[in-house]
N, C-alpha and C positions, 0 to 999 in steps of 0.2 A: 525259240531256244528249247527243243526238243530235248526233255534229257535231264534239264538241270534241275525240277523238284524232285524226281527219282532220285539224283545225286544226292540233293539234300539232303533229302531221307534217308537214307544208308551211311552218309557221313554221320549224319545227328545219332543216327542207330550204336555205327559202331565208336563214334567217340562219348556215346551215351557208355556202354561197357568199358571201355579204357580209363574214363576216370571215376567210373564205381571202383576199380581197382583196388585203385589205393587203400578205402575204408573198409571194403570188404577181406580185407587179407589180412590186414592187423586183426578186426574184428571177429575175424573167423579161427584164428590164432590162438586169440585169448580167449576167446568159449573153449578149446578143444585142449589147448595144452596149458591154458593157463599164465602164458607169457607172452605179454606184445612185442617182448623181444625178437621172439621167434619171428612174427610176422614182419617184423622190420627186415629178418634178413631175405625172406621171401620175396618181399618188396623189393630192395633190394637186386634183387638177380632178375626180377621182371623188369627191373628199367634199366640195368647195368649196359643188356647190350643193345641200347638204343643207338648210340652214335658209331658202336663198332659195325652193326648190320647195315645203318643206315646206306651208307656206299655201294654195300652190295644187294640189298634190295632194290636202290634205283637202278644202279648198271642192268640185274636181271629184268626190271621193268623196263628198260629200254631198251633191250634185246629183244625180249621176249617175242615169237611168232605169234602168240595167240592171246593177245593181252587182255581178254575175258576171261581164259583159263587162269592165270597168272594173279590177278586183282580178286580175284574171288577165294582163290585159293589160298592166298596168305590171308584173307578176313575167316575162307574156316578153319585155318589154321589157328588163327589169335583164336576163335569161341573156341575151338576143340581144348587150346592151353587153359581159356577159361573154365570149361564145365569140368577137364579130368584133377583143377585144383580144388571146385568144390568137393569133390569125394578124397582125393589123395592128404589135403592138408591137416595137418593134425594125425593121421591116421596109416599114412604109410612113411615109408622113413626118409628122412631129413634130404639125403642124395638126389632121392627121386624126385622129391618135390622142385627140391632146387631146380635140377634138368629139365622139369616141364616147365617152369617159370624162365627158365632162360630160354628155352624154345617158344614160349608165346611170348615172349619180352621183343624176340628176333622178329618178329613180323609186326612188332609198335608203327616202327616209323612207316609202313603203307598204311595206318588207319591214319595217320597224323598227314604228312609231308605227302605223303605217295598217293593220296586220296585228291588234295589238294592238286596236284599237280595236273588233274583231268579237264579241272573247270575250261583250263586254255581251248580243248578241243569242241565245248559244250558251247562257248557262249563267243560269237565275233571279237575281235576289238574294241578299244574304244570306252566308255563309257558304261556301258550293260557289262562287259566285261568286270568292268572296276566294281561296278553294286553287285556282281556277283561275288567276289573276293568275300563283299561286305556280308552277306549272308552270308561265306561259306565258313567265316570268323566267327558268325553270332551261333553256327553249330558248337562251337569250341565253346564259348561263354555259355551256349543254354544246355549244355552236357555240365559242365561244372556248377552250373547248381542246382540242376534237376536228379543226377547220378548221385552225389553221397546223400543228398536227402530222402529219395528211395532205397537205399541202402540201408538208412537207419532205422528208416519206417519200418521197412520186412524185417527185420534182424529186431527191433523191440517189440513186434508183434509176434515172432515167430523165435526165425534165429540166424544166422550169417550163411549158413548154409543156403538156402532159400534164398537170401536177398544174392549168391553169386548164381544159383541159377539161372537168376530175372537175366543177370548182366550177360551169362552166355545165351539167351532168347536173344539178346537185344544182338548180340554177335551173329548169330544165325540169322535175324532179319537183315541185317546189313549186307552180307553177303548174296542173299536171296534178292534183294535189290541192287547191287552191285550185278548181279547176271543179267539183270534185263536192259541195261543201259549201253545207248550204241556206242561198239567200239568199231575202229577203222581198220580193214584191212591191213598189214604191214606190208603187204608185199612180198618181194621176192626176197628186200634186204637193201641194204647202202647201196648204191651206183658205187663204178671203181673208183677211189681216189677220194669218196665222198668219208667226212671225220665220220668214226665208229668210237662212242661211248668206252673208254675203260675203268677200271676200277677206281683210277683216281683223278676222272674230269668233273667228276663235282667237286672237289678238294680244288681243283688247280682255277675252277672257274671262279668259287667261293672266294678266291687268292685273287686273282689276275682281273676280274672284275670290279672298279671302285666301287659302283654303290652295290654292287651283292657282299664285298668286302666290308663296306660299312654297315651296312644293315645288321650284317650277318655279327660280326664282334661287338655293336652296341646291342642290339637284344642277348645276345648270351652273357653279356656285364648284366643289362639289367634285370636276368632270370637268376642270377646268383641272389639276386635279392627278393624276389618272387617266389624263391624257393623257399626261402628260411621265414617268408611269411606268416605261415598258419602255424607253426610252433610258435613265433611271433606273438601272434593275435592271443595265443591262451594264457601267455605268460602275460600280457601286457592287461588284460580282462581283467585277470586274479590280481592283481595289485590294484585295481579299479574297486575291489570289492563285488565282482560278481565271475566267481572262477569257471561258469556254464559261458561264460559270455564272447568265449573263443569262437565257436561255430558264428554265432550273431554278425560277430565282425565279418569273418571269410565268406557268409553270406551274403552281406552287405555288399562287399568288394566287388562277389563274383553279380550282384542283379545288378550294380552299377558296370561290370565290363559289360555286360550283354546289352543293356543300357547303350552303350558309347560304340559299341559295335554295330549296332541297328540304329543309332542318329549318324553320332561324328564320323564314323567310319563310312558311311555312304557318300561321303562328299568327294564330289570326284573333280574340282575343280583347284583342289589340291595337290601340289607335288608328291610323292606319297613319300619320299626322302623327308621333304619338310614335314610332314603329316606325322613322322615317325618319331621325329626330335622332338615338336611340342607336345606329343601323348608322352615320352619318357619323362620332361622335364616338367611335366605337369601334374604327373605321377608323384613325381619329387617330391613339389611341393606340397598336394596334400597331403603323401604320409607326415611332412614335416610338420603342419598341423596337427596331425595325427597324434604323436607324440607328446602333444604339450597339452591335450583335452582333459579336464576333468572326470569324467564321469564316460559309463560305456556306451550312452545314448548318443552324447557330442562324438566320442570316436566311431561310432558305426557311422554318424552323418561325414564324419570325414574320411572315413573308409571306402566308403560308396562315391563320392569324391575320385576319389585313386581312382577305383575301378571304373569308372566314367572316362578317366581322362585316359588307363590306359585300354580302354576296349578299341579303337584305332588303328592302335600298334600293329596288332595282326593283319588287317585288314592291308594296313601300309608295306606290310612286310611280305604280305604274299602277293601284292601288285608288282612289288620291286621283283620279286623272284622271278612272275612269269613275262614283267620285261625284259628284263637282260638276262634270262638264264639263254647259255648256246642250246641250240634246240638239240642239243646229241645228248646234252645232261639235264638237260630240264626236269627229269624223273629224281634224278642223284642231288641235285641243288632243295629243292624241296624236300627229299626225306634225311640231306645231312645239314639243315638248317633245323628243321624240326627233330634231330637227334642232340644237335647241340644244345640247344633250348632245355630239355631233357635233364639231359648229365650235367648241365648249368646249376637246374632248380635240384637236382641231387645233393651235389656240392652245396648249395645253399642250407639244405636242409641240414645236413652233416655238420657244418660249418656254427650255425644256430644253437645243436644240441653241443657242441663242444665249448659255446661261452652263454650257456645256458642262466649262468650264475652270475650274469651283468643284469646291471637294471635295465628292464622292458624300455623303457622311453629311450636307450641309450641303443639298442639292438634296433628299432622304428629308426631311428634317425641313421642309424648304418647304412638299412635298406632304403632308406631314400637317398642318403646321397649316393646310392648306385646308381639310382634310377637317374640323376644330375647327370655323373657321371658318366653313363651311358650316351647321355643327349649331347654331351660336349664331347667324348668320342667319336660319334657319328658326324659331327661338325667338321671336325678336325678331319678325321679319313673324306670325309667326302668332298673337303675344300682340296688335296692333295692329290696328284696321281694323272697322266693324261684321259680327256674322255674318248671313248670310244667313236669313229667314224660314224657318222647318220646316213643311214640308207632312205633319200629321197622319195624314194616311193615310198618307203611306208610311212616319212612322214606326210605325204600326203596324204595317203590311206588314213591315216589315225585323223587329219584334219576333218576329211570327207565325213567318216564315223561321227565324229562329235557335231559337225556341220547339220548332221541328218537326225543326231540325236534330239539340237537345241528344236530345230521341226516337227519331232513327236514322231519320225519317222524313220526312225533306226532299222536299216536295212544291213545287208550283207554285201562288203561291195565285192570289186572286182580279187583285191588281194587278201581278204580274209579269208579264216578257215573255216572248213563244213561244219556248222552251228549243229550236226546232227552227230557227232563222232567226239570220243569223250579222248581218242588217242589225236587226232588229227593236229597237223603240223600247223603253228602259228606263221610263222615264218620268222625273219630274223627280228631282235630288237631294235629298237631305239633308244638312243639315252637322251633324245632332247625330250622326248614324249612324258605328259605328265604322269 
């Protein structure tokens, strides 16, 4: 699997910067102008146009002739959004800040969805495939909780300025690793008559496909509640008697997703539909726990809990994607799934500060039965709808994979794709395939 810890390491790199973000912008906010109001709107307009780009960032990654030029160039574009808001924020005026936060906001969904979307080219079918998903998840978990805690470190020892420099370093190496990684020829272009990508075949495929349909509308239900989490956690701390004890919790959560992402998540002997219900509905119930703990110690052990059961979810969520996405959206499926997600925990967050003034254990219990909620959606859409026809060969193909896997001897068969090429064509999916 040539390829895929470079990949790694450039995902980790730049989702290491994308979720410094968020602390870094309030933070840096209120050093300079003196209100974290400010930095909320900043915030704000850096994630607003996740789910509006997202479409159009996969259709152009799917076009694209030179898809090294293409993948690299929106990672220096996100650090460039980074480094020119370390000097701009606070300090030039309000308009311009905004525009450069909404112009590196517009290249989010290739560090998220669009990054994700290579693994397929990098690693065969199969099995190796699947524990790659599982590592390309625990980049996502070990960026949220390695990224705001260097964040805070630099910024209490120095000052916020500094800690967003680190985040566009970490921007510049991603893309620096992102160049070395093989990508595939595209050719000339489609054969005549072959489907050509537009602007709204991830939308229609996200629609017209059950389990990208399911997947896709129980994770964005149970990000609404994911969102309004960490405002969550500080409110529910300080009634606890220890008002620092916000972060503790969101810590907790996030070493238990990373936790669950690098055990449960590797398990590939799982449905990854099934896989996805029990991390929501298991999320449920410990925050329901969660809710009713005395003390901030028992809620972090229950917190850590959640984040265990839901460190999976992703893993399940991006196996489903690069099964059944059609291979002409397969770029568009990925980075408007992970836009949704996005503008989901937005809303959540927005949602939290507006019943701010409910009791803590009664806002916990909201966000879990989202999380119910979610897993009984996903039931419901995925029990409903015809499946898609199975293409014979590949499920033999996938059989052969796993045949060679349980041998220790995972090879490339005859219908997989070049393990050397991070663009290269899977072929079509399957929907009986686990």
């Amino acid at each position: 699997m040539p390829g895929l810890g470079r990949y790694l390491a450039a995902a980790l790199a730049a989702r290491f910067a994308s979720e410094g973000m968020g602390m870094a912008v309030v933070l840096l906010a209120l050093e300079r102008t003196g209100s974290a109001a400010h930095g909320a709107f900043v915030l704000t307009a850096w994630l607003a146009p996740h789910v509006l780009a997202a479409p159009l960032a996969g259709a152009a990654a799917a076009r694209s002739r030179r898809p090294r030029l293409f993948h690299v160039g929106t990672l220096a574009g996100f650090t460039t959004a980074v480094a020119a808001m370390a000097f701009l924020l606070g300090r030039a005026p309000t308009p311009v800040v905004l525009a450069v936060a909404v112009l590196g906001g517009s290249c989010g969904p290739m560090v998220t969805g669009g990054l994700s979307s290579l693994v397929a080219g990098l690693v065969p079918p199969g099995p190796a495939r699947d524990r790659a998903y599982g590592w390309d998840a625990s980049t996502y978990n070990g960026a949220a909780v390695t990224a705001p805690a260097a964040v805070s470190l630099v910024a209490a020892f120095g000052s916020a300025g500094p800690a967003m420099v680190l985040l566009a370093a970490s921007g510049a190496l991603a893309a620096a690793l992102a160049a070395t990684l093989p990508y595939a020829n595209p050719g000339p272009g489609p054969a005549p008559g072959a489907p050509r990508a537009g602007l709204g075949s991830g939308l229609a495929a996200l629609w017209r496909v059950r389990e990208l349909r399911a997947v896709t509308s129980a994770t964005t239900l149970a990000f609404v509640g994911i969102g309004a989490l960490t405002t969550t956690a500080v409110l529910l701390a300080t009634t606890l008697g220890s008002p620092g004890g916000g972060g503790v919790l969101m810590t907790a959560f996030a070493l238990g997703a990373l936790t669950g992402s690098l055990t449960l998540g590797r398990i590939t002997s799982v449905p990854p539909g099934r896989l996805a219900r029990w991390a929501m509905a298991a999320t449920g119930v410990a925050l329901t726990a969660a809710a009713f703990t005395p003390s901030v110690t028992l809620t972090a052990v229950a917190f850590a809990a959640a984040g265990v059961c839901d460190g999976p979810l992703l893993t399940a969520t991006l196996r489903i994607r690069s099964e059944f996405a059609p291979e002409e959206a397969r770029t568009q499926v990925f980075t408007l799934g992970a836009g949704l997600k996005v503008t989901a925990a937005s809303t959540g967050a927005a949602l939290v500060g507006l019943a701010a003034a409910a009791p803590p254990w009664i806002l916990v219990l909201a966000i879990a039965a989202l999380q119910l909620a979610a897993a009984l959606l996903h039931t419901a859409v995925a029990a409903h709808g015809p499946a898609r026809a199975a293409d014979p060969g590949r499920v033999a193909a996938r059989a052969r994979a796993r045949r060679r896997a349980a041998d220790g001897s995972l090879t490339t068969g005859p219908r997989a794709p070049s393990a050397g090429s991070a663009t290269t064509a899977p072929g079509p999916r399957t929907p009986e395939a686990p």
